[in-house]
PDB file of N, CA, C and O in Angstrom:
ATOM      1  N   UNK A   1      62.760 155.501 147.396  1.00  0.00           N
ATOM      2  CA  UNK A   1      61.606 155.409 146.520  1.00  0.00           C
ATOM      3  C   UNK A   1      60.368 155.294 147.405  1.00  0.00           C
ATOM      4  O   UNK A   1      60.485 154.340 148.174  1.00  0.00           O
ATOM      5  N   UNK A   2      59.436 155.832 147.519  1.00  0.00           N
ATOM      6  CA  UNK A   2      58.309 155.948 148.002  1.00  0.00           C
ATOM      7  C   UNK A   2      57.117 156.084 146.826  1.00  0.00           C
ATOM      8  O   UNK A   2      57.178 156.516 145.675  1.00  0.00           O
ATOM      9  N   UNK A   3      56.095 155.573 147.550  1.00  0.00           N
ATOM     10  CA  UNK A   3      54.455 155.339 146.891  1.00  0.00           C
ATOM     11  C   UNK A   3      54.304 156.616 145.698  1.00  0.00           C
ATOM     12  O   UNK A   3      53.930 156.522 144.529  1.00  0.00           O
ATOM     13  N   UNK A   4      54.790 157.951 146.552  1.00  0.00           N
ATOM     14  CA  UNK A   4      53.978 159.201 145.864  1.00  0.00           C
ATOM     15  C   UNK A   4      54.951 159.245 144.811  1.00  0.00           C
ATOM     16  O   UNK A   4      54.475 159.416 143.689  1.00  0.00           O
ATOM     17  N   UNK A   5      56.455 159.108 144.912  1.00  0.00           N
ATOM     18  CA  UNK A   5      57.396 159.229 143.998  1.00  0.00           C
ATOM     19  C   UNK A   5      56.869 158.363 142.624  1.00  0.00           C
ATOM     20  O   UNK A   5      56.514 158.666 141.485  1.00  0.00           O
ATOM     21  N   UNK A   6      57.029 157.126 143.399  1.00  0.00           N
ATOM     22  CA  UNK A   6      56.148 156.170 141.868  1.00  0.00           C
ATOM     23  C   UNK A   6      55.282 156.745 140.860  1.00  0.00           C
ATOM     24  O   UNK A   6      55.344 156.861 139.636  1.00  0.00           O
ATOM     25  N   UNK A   7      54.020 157.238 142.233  1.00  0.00           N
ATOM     26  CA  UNK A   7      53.251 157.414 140.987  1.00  0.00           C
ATOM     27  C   UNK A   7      53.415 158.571 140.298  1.00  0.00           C
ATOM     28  O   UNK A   7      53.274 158.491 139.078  1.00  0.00           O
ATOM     29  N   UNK A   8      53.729 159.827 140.862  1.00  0.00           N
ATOM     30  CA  UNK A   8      54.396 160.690 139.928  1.00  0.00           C
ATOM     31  C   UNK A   8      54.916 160.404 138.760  1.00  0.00           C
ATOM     32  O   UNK A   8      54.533 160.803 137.661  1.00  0.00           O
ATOM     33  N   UNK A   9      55.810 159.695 139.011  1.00  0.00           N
ATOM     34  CA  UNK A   9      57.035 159.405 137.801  1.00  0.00           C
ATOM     35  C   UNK A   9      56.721 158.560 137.106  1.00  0.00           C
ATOM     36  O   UNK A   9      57.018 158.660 135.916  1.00  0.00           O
ATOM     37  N   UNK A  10      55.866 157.189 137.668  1.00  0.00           N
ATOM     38  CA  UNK A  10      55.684 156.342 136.739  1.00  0.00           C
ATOM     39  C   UNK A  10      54.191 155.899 136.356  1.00  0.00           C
ATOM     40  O   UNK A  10      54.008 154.758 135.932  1.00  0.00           O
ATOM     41  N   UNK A  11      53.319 156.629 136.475  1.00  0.00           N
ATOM     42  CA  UNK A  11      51.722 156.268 136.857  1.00  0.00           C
ATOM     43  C   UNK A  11      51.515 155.932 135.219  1.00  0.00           C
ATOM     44  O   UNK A  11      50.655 155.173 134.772  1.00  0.00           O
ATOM     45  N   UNK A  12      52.446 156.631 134.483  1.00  0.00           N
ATOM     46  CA  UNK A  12      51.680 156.379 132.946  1.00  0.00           C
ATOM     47  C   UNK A  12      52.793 154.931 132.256  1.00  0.00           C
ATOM     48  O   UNK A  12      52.514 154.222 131.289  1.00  0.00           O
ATOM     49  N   UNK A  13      53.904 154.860 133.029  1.00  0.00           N
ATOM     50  CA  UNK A  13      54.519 153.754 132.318  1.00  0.00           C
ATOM     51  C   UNK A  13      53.428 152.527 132.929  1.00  0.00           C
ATOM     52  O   UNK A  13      53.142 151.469 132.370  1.00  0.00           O
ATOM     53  N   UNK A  14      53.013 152.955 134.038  1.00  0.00           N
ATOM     54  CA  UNK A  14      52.118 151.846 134.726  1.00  0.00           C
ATOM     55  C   UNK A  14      50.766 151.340 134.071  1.00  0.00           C
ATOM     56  O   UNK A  14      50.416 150.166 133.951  1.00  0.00           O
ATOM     57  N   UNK A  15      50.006 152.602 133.630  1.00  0.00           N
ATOM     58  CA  UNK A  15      48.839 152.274 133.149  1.00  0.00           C
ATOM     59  C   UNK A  15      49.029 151.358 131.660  1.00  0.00           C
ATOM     60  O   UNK A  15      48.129 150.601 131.298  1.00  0.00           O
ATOM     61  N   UNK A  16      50.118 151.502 130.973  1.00  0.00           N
ATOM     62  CA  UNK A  16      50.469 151.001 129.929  1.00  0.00           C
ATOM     63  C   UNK A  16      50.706 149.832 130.310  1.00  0.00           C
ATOM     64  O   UNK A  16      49.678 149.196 130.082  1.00  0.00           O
ATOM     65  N   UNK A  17      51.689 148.981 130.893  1.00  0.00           N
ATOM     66  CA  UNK A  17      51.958 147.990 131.537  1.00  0.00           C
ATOM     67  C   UNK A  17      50.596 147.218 131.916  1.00  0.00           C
ATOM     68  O   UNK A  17      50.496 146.049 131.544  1.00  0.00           O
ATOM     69  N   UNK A  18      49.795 147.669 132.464  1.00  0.00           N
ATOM     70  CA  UNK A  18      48.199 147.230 132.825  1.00  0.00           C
ATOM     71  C   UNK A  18      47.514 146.349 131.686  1.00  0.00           C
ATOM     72  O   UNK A  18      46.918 145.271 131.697  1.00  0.00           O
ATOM     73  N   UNK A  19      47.857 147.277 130.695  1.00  0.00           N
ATOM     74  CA  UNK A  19      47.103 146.667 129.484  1.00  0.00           C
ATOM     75  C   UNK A  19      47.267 145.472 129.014  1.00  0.00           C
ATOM     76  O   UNK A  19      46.445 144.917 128.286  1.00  0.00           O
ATOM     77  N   UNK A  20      48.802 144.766 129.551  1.00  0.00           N
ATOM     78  CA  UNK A  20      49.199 143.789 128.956  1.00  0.00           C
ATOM     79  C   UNK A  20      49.461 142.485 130.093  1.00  0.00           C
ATOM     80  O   UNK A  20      49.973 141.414 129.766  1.00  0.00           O
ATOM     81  N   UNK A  21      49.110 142.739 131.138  1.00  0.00           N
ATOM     82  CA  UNK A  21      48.939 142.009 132.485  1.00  0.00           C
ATOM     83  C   UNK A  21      47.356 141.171 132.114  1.00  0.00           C
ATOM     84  O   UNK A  21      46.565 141.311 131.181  1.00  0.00           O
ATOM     85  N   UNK A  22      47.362 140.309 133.277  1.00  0.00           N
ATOM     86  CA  UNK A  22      46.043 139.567 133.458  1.00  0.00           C
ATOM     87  C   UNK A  22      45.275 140.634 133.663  1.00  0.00           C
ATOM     88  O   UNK A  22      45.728 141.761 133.863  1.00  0.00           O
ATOM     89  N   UNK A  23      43.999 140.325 133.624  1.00  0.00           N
ATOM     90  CA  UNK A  23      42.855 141.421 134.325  1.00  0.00           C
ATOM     91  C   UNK A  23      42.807 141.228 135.718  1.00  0.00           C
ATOM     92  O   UNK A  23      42.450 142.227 136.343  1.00  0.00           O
ATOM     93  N   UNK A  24      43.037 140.338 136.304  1.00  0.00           N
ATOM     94  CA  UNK A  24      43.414 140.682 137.656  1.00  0.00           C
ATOM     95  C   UNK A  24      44.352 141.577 138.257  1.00  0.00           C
ATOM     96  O   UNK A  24      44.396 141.608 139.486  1.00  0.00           O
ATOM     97  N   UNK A  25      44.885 142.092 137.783  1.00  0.00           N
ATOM     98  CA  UNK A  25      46.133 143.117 137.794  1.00  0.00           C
ATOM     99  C   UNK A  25      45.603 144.625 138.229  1.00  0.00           C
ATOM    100  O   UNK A  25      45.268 145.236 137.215  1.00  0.00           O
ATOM    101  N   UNK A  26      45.490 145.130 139.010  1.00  0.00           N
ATOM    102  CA  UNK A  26      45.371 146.634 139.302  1.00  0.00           C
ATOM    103  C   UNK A  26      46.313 147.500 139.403  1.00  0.00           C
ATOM    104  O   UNK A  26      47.441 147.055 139.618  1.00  0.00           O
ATOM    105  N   UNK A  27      46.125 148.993 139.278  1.00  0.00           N
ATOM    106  CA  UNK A  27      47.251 149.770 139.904  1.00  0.00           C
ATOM    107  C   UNK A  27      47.360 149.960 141.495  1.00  0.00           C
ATOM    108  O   UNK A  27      48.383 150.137 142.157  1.00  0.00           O
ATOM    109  N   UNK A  28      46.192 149.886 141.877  1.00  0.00           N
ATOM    110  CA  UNK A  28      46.729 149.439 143.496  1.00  0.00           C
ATOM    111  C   UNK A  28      47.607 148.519 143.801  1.00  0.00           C
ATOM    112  O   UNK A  28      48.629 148.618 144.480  1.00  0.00           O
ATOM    113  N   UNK A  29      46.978 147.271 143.055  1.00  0.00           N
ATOM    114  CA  UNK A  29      47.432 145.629 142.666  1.00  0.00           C
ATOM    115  C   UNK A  29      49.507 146.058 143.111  1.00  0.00           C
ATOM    116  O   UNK A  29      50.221 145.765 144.070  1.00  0.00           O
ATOM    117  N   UNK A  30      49.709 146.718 142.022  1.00  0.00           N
ATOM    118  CA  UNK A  30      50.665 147.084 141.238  1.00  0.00           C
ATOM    119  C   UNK A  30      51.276 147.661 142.717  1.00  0.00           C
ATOM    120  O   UNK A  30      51.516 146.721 143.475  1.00  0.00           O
ATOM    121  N   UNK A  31      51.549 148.851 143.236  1.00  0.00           N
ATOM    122  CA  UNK A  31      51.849 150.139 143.898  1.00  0.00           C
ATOM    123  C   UNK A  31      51.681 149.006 145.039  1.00  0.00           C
ATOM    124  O   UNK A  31      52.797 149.019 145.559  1.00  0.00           O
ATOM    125  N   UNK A  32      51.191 148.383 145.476  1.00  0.00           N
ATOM    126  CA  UNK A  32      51.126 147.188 147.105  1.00  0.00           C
ATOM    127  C   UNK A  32      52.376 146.265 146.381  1.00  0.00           C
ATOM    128  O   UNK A  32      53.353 146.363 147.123  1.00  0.00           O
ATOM    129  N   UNK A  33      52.613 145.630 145.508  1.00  0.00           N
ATOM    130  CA  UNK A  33      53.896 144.764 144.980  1.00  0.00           C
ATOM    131  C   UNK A  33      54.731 145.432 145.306  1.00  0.00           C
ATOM    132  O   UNK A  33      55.572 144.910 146.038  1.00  0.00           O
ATOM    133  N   UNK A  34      54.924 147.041 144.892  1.00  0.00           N
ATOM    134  CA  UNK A  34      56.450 147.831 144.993  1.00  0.00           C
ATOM    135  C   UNK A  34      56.576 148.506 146.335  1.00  0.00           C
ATOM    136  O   UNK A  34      57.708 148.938 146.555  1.00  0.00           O
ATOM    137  N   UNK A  35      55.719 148.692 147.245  1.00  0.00           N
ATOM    138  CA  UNK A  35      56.109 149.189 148.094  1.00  0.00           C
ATOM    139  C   UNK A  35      56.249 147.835 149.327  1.00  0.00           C
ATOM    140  O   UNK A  35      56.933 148.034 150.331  1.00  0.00           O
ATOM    141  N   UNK A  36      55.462 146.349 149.097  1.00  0.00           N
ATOM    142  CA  UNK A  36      56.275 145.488 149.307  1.00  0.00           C
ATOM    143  C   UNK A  36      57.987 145.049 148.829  1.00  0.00           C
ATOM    144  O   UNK A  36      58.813 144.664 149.657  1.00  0.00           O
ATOM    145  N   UNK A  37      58.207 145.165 147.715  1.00  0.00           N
ATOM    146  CA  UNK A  37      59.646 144.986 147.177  1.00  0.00           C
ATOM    147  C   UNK A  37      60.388 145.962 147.497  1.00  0.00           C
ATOM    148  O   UNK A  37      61.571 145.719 147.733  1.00  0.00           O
ATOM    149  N   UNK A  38      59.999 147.031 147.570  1.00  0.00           N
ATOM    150  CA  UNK A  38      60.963 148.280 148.532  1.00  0.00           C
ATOM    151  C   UNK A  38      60.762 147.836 150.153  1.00  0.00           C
ATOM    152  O   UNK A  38      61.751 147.248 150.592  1.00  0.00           O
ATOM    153  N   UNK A  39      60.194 147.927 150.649  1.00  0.00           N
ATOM    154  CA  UNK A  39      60.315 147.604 152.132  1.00  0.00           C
ATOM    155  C   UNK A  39      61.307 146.064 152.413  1.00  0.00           C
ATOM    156  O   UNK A  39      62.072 145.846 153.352  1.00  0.00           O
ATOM    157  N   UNK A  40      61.026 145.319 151.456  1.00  0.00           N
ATOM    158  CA  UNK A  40      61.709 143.939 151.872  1.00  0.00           C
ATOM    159  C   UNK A  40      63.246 143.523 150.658  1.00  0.00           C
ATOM    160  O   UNK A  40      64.342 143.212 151.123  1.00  0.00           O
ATOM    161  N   UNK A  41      63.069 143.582 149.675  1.00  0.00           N
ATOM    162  CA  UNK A  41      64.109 143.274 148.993  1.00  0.00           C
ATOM    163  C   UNK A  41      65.107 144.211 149.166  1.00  0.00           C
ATOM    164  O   UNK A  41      66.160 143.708 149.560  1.00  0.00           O
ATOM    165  N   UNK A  42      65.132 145.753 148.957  1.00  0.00           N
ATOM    166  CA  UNK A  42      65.551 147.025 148.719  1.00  0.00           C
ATOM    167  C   UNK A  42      66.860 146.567 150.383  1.00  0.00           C
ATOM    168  O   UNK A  42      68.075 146.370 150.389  1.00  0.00           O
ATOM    169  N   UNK A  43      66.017 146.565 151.315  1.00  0.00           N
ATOM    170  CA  UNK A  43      66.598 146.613 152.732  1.00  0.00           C
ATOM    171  C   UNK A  43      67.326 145.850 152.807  1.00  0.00           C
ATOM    172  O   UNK A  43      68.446 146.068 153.271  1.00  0.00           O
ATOM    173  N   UNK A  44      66.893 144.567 152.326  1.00  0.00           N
ATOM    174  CA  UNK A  44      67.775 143.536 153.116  1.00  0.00           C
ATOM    175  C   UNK A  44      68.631 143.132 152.010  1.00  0.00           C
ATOM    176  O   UNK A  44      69.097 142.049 152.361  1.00  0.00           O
ATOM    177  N   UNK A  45      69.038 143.401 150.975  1.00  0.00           N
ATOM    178  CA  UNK A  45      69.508 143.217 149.760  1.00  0.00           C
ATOM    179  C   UNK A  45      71.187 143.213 150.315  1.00  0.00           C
ATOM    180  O   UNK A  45      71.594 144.239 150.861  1.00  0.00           O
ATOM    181  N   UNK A  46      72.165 141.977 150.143  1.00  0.00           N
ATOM    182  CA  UNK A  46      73.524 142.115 150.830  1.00  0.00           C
ATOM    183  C   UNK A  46      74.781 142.882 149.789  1.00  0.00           C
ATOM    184  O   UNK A  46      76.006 142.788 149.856  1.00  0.00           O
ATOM    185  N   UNK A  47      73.875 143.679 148.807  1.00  0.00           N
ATOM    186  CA  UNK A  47      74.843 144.738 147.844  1.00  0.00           C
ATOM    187  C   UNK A  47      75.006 146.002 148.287  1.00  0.00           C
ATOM    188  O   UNK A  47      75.902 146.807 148.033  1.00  0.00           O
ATOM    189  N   UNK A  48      73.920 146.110 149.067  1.00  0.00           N
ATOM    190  CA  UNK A  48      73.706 147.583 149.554  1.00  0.00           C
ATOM    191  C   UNK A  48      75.315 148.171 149.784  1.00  0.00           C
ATOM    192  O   UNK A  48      76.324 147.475 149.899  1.00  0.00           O
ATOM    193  N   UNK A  49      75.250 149.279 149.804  1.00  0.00           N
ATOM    194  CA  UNK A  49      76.325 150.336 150.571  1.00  0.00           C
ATOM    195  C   UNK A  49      75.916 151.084 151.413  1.00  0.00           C
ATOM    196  O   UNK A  49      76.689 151.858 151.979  1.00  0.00           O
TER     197      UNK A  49
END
């Protein structure tokens, strides 16, 4: 999963999601959370195969 994949695929489930977040909430906001949780959870996760 990568940044560009996201937003492709999910830029409009995202903007929807926005609406119902704090106003502090951005889609940058957003897209920096997941490509933190992919770089760190995704990797080191001890289910992997």
């Amino acid at each position: 999963m990568t940044l560009a994949w996201i937003k492709t695929n999910y830029q409009n489930l995202i903007n929807e999601l926005i609406k119902y977040l704090d106003s502090n909430w951005t889609i940058e906001k957003i897209y920096k959370k997941l490509i933190h949780f992919e770089n760190n959870k995704f990797k080191t996760s001890p289910f992997l195969i």
